[in-house]
VOBA-1610 file (N, C-alpha, C; in pm, whole numbers, padded with zeros to 5 digits, always signed):
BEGIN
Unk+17809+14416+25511Unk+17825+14271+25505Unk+17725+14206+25600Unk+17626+14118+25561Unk+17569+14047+25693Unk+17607+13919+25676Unk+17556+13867+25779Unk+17570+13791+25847Unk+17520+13674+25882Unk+17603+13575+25776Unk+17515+13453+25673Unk+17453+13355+25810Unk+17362+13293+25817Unk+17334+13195+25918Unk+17308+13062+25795Unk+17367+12929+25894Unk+17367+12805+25869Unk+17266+12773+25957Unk+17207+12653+25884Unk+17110+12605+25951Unk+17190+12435+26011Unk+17168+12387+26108Unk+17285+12231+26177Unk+17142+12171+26203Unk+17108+12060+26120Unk+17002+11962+26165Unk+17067+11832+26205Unk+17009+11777+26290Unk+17028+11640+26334Unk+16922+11585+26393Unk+16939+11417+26383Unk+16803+11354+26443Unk+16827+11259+26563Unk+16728+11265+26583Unk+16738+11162+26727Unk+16613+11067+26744Unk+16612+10998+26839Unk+16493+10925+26861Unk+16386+11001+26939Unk+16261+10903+26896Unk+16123+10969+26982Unk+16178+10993+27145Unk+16244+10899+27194Unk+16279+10892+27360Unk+16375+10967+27405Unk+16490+11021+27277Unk+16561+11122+27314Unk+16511+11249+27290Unk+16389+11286+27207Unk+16383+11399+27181Unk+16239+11403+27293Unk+16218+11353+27388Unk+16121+11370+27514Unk+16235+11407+27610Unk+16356+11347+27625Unk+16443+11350+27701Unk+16465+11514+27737Unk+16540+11566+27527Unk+16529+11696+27534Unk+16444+11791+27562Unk+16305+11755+27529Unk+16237+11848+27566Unk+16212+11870+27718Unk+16270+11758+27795Unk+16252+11809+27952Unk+16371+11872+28013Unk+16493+11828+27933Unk+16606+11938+27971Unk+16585+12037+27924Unk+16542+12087+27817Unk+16490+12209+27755Unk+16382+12329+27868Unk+16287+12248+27931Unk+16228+12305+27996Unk+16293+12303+28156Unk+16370+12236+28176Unk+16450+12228+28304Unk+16518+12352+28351Unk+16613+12382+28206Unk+16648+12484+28202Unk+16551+12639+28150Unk+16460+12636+28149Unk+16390+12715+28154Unk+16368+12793+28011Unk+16398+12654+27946Unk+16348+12735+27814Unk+16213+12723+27717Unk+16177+12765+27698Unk+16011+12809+27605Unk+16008+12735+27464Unk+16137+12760+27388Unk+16180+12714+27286Unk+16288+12619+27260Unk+16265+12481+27199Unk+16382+12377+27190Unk+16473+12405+27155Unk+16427+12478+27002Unk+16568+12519+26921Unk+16673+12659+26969Unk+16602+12690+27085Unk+16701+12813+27157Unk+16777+12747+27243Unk+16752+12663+27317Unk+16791+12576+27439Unk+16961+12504+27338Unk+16884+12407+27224Unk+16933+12369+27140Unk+17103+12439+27107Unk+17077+12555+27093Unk+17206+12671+27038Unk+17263+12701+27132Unk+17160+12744+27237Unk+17280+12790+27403Unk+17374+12673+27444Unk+17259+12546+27442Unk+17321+12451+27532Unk+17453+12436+27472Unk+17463+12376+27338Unk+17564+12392+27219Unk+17704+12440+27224Unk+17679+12617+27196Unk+17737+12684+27234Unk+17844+12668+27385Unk+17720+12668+27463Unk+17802+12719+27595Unk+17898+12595+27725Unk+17825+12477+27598Unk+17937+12376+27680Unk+18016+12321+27706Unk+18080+12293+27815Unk+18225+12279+27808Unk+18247+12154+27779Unk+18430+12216+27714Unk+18476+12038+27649Unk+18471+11947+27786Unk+18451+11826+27744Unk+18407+11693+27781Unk+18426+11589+27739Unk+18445+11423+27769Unk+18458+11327+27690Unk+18317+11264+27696Unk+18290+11236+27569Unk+18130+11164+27523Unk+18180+11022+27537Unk+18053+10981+27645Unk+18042+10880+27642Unk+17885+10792+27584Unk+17865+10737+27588Unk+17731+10634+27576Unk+17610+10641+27628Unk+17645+10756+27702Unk+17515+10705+27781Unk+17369+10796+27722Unk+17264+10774+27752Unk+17196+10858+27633Unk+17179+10791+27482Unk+17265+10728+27478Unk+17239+10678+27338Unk+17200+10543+27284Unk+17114+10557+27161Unk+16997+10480+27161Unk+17051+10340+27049Unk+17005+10253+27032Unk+17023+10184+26895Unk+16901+10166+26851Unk+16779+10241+26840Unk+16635+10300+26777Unk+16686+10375+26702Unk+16620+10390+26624Unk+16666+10415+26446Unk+16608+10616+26523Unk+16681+10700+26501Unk+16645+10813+26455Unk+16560+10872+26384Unk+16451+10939+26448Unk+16332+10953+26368Unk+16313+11104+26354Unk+16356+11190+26503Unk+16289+11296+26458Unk+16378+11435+26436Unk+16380+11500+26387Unk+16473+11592+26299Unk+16506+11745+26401Unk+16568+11736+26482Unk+16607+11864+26545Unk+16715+11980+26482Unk+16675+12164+26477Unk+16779+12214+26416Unk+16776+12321+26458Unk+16856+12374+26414Unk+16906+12588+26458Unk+16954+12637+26356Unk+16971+12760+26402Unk+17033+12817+26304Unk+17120+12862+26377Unk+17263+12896+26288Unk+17403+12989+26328Unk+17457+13057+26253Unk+17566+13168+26281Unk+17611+13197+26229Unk+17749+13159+26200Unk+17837+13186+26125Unk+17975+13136+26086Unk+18062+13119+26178Unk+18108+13218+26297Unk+18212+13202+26385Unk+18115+13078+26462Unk+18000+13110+26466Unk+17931+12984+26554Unk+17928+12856+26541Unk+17934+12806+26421Unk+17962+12710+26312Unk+18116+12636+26356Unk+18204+12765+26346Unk+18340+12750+26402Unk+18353+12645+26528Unk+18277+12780+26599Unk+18341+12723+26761Unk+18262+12606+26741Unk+18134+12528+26771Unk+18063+12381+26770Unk+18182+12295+26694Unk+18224+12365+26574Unk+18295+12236+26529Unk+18413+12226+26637Unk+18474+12336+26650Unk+18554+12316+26767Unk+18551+12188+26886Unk+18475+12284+26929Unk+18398+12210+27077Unk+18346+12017+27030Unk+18328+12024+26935Unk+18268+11876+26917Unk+18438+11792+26911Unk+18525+11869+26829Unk+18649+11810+26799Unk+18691+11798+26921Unk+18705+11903+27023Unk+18778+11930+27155Unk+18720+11807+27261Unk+18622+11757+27246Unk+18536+11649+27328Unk+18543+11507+27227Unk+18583+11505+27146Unk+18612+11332+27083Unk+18486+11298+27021Unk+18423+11400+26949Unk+18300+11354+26893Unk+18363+11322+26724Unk+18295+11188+26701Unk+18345+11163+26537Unk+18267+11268+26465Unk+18133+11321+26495Unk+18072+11465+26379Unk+18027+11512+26498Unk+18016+11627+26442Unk+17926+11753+26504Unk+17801+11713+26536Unk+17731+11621+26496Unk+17553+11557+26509Unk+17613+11456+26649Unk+17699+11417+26675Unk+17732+11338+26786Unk+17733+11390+26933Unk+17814+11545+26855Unk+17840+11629+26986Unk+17721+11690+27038Unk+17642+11735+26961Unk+17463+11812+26942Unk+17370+11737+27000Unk+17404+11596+26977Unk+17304+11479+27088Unk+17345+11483+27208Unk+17437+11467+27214Unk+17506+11480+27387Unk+17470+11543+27437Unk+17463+11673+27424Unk+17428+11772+27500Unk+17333+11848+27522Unk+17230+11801+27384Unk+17095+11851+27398Unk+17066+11748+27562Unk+17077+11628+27525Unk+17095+11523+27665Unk+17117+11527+27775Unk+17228+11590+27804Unk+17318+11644+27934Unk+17318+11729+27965Unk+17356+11842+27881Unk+17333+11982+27916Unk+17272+12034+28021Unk+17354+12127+28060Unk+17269+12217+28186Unk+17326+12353+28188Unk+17284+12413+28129Unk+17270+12593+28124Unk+17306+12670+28244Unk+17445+12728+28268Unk+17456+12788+28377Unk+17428+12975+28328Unk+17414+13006+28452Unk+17454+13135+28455Unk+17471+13214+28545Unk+17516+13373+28517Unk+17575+13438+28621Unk+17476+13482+28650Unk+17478+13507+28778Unk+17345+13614+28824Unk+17398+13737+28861Unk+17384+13847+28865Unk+17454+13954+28888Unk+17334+14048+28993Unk+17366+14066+29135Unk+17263+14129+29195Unk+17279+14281+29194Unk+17169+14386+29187Unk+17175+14473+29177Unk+17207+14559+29320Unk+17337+14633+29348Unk+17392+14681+29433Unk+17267+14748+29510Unk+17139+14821+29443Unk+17019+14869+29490Unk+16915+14722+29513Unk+16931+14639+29497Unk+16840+14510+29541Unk+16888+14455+29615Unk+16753+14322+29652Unk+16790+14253+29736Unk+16763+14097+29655Unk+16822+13991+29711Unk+16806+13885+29597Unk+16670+13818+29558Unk+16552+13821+29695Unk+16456+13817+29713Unk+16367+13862+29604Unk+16378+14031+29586Unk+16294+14111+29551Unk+16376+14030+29310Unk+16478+14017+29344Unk+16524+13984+29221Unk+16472+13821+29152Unk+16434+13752+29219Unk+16398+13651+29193Unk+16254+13630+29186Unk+16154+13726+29272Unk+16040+13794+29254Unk+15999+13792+29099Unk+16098+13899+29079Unk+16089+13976+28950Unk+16093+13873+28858Unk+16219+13788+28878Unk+16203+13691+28763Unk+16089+13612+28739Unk+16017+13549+28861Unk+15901+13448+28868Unk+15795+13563+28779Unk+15814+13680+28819Unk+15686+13730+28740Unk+15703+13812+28618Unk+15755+13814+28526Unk+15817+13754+28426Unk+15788+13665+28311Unk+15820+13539+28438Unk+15816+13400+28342Unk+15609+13366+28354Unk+15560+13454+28432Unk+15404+13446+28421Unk+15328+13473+28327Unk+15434+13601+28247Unk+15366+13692+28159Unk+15353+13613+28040
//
């Protein structure tokens, strides 16, 4: 059986989608539409408010792809935060969003030598 992927487009304005692309790179990502799915995914319910949002007509077309349980949970998560659609909840947070994560240090490292590693890395 595989494992159908949906594609979730939505649009935004020229000024929000500059917006995104600097949270996108804030969080350290290379690619919009990856940033796009994590941020998505991994954020917590919340109440949407206004801010961020434009009355400029929507111009430019942002999207991902998912798979079905993924599909699930967003609709979830958009319902769980008071978004009237899923394209409501997807603006927000391309917007707001901020990508956490765990860092896990290696019992043989030091955090120094681990953050090293990462900077050189992100050179390559």
């Amino acid at each position: 059986m595989t494992d159908e992927k949906t594609a979730i487009y939505f649009k935004v304005t020229p000024a929000q989608k500059e917006t995104i692309d600097l949270r996108a790179q804030e969080n350290g990502f290379d690619d919009i539409h990856t940033y796009l799915k994590v941020v998505a995914l991994r954020a917590q319910t919340f109440s949407i408010s206004d801010a961020g949002l434009s009355a400029e007509e929507p111009t430019v077309e942002l999207g991902f792809s998912v798979n079905k349980l993924q599909k699930e949970i967003l609709e979830e998560k958009a319902q769980e935060s008071g978004a009237k659609e899923l394209t409501e909840f997807l603006i927000y947070v391309a917007l707001h969003g901020v990508v956490t994560s765990v860092i896990e240090i290696r019992s043989t490292g030091k955090l120094d030598s681990m953050l090293e590693r990462i900077m050189a890395s992100k050179r390559r």
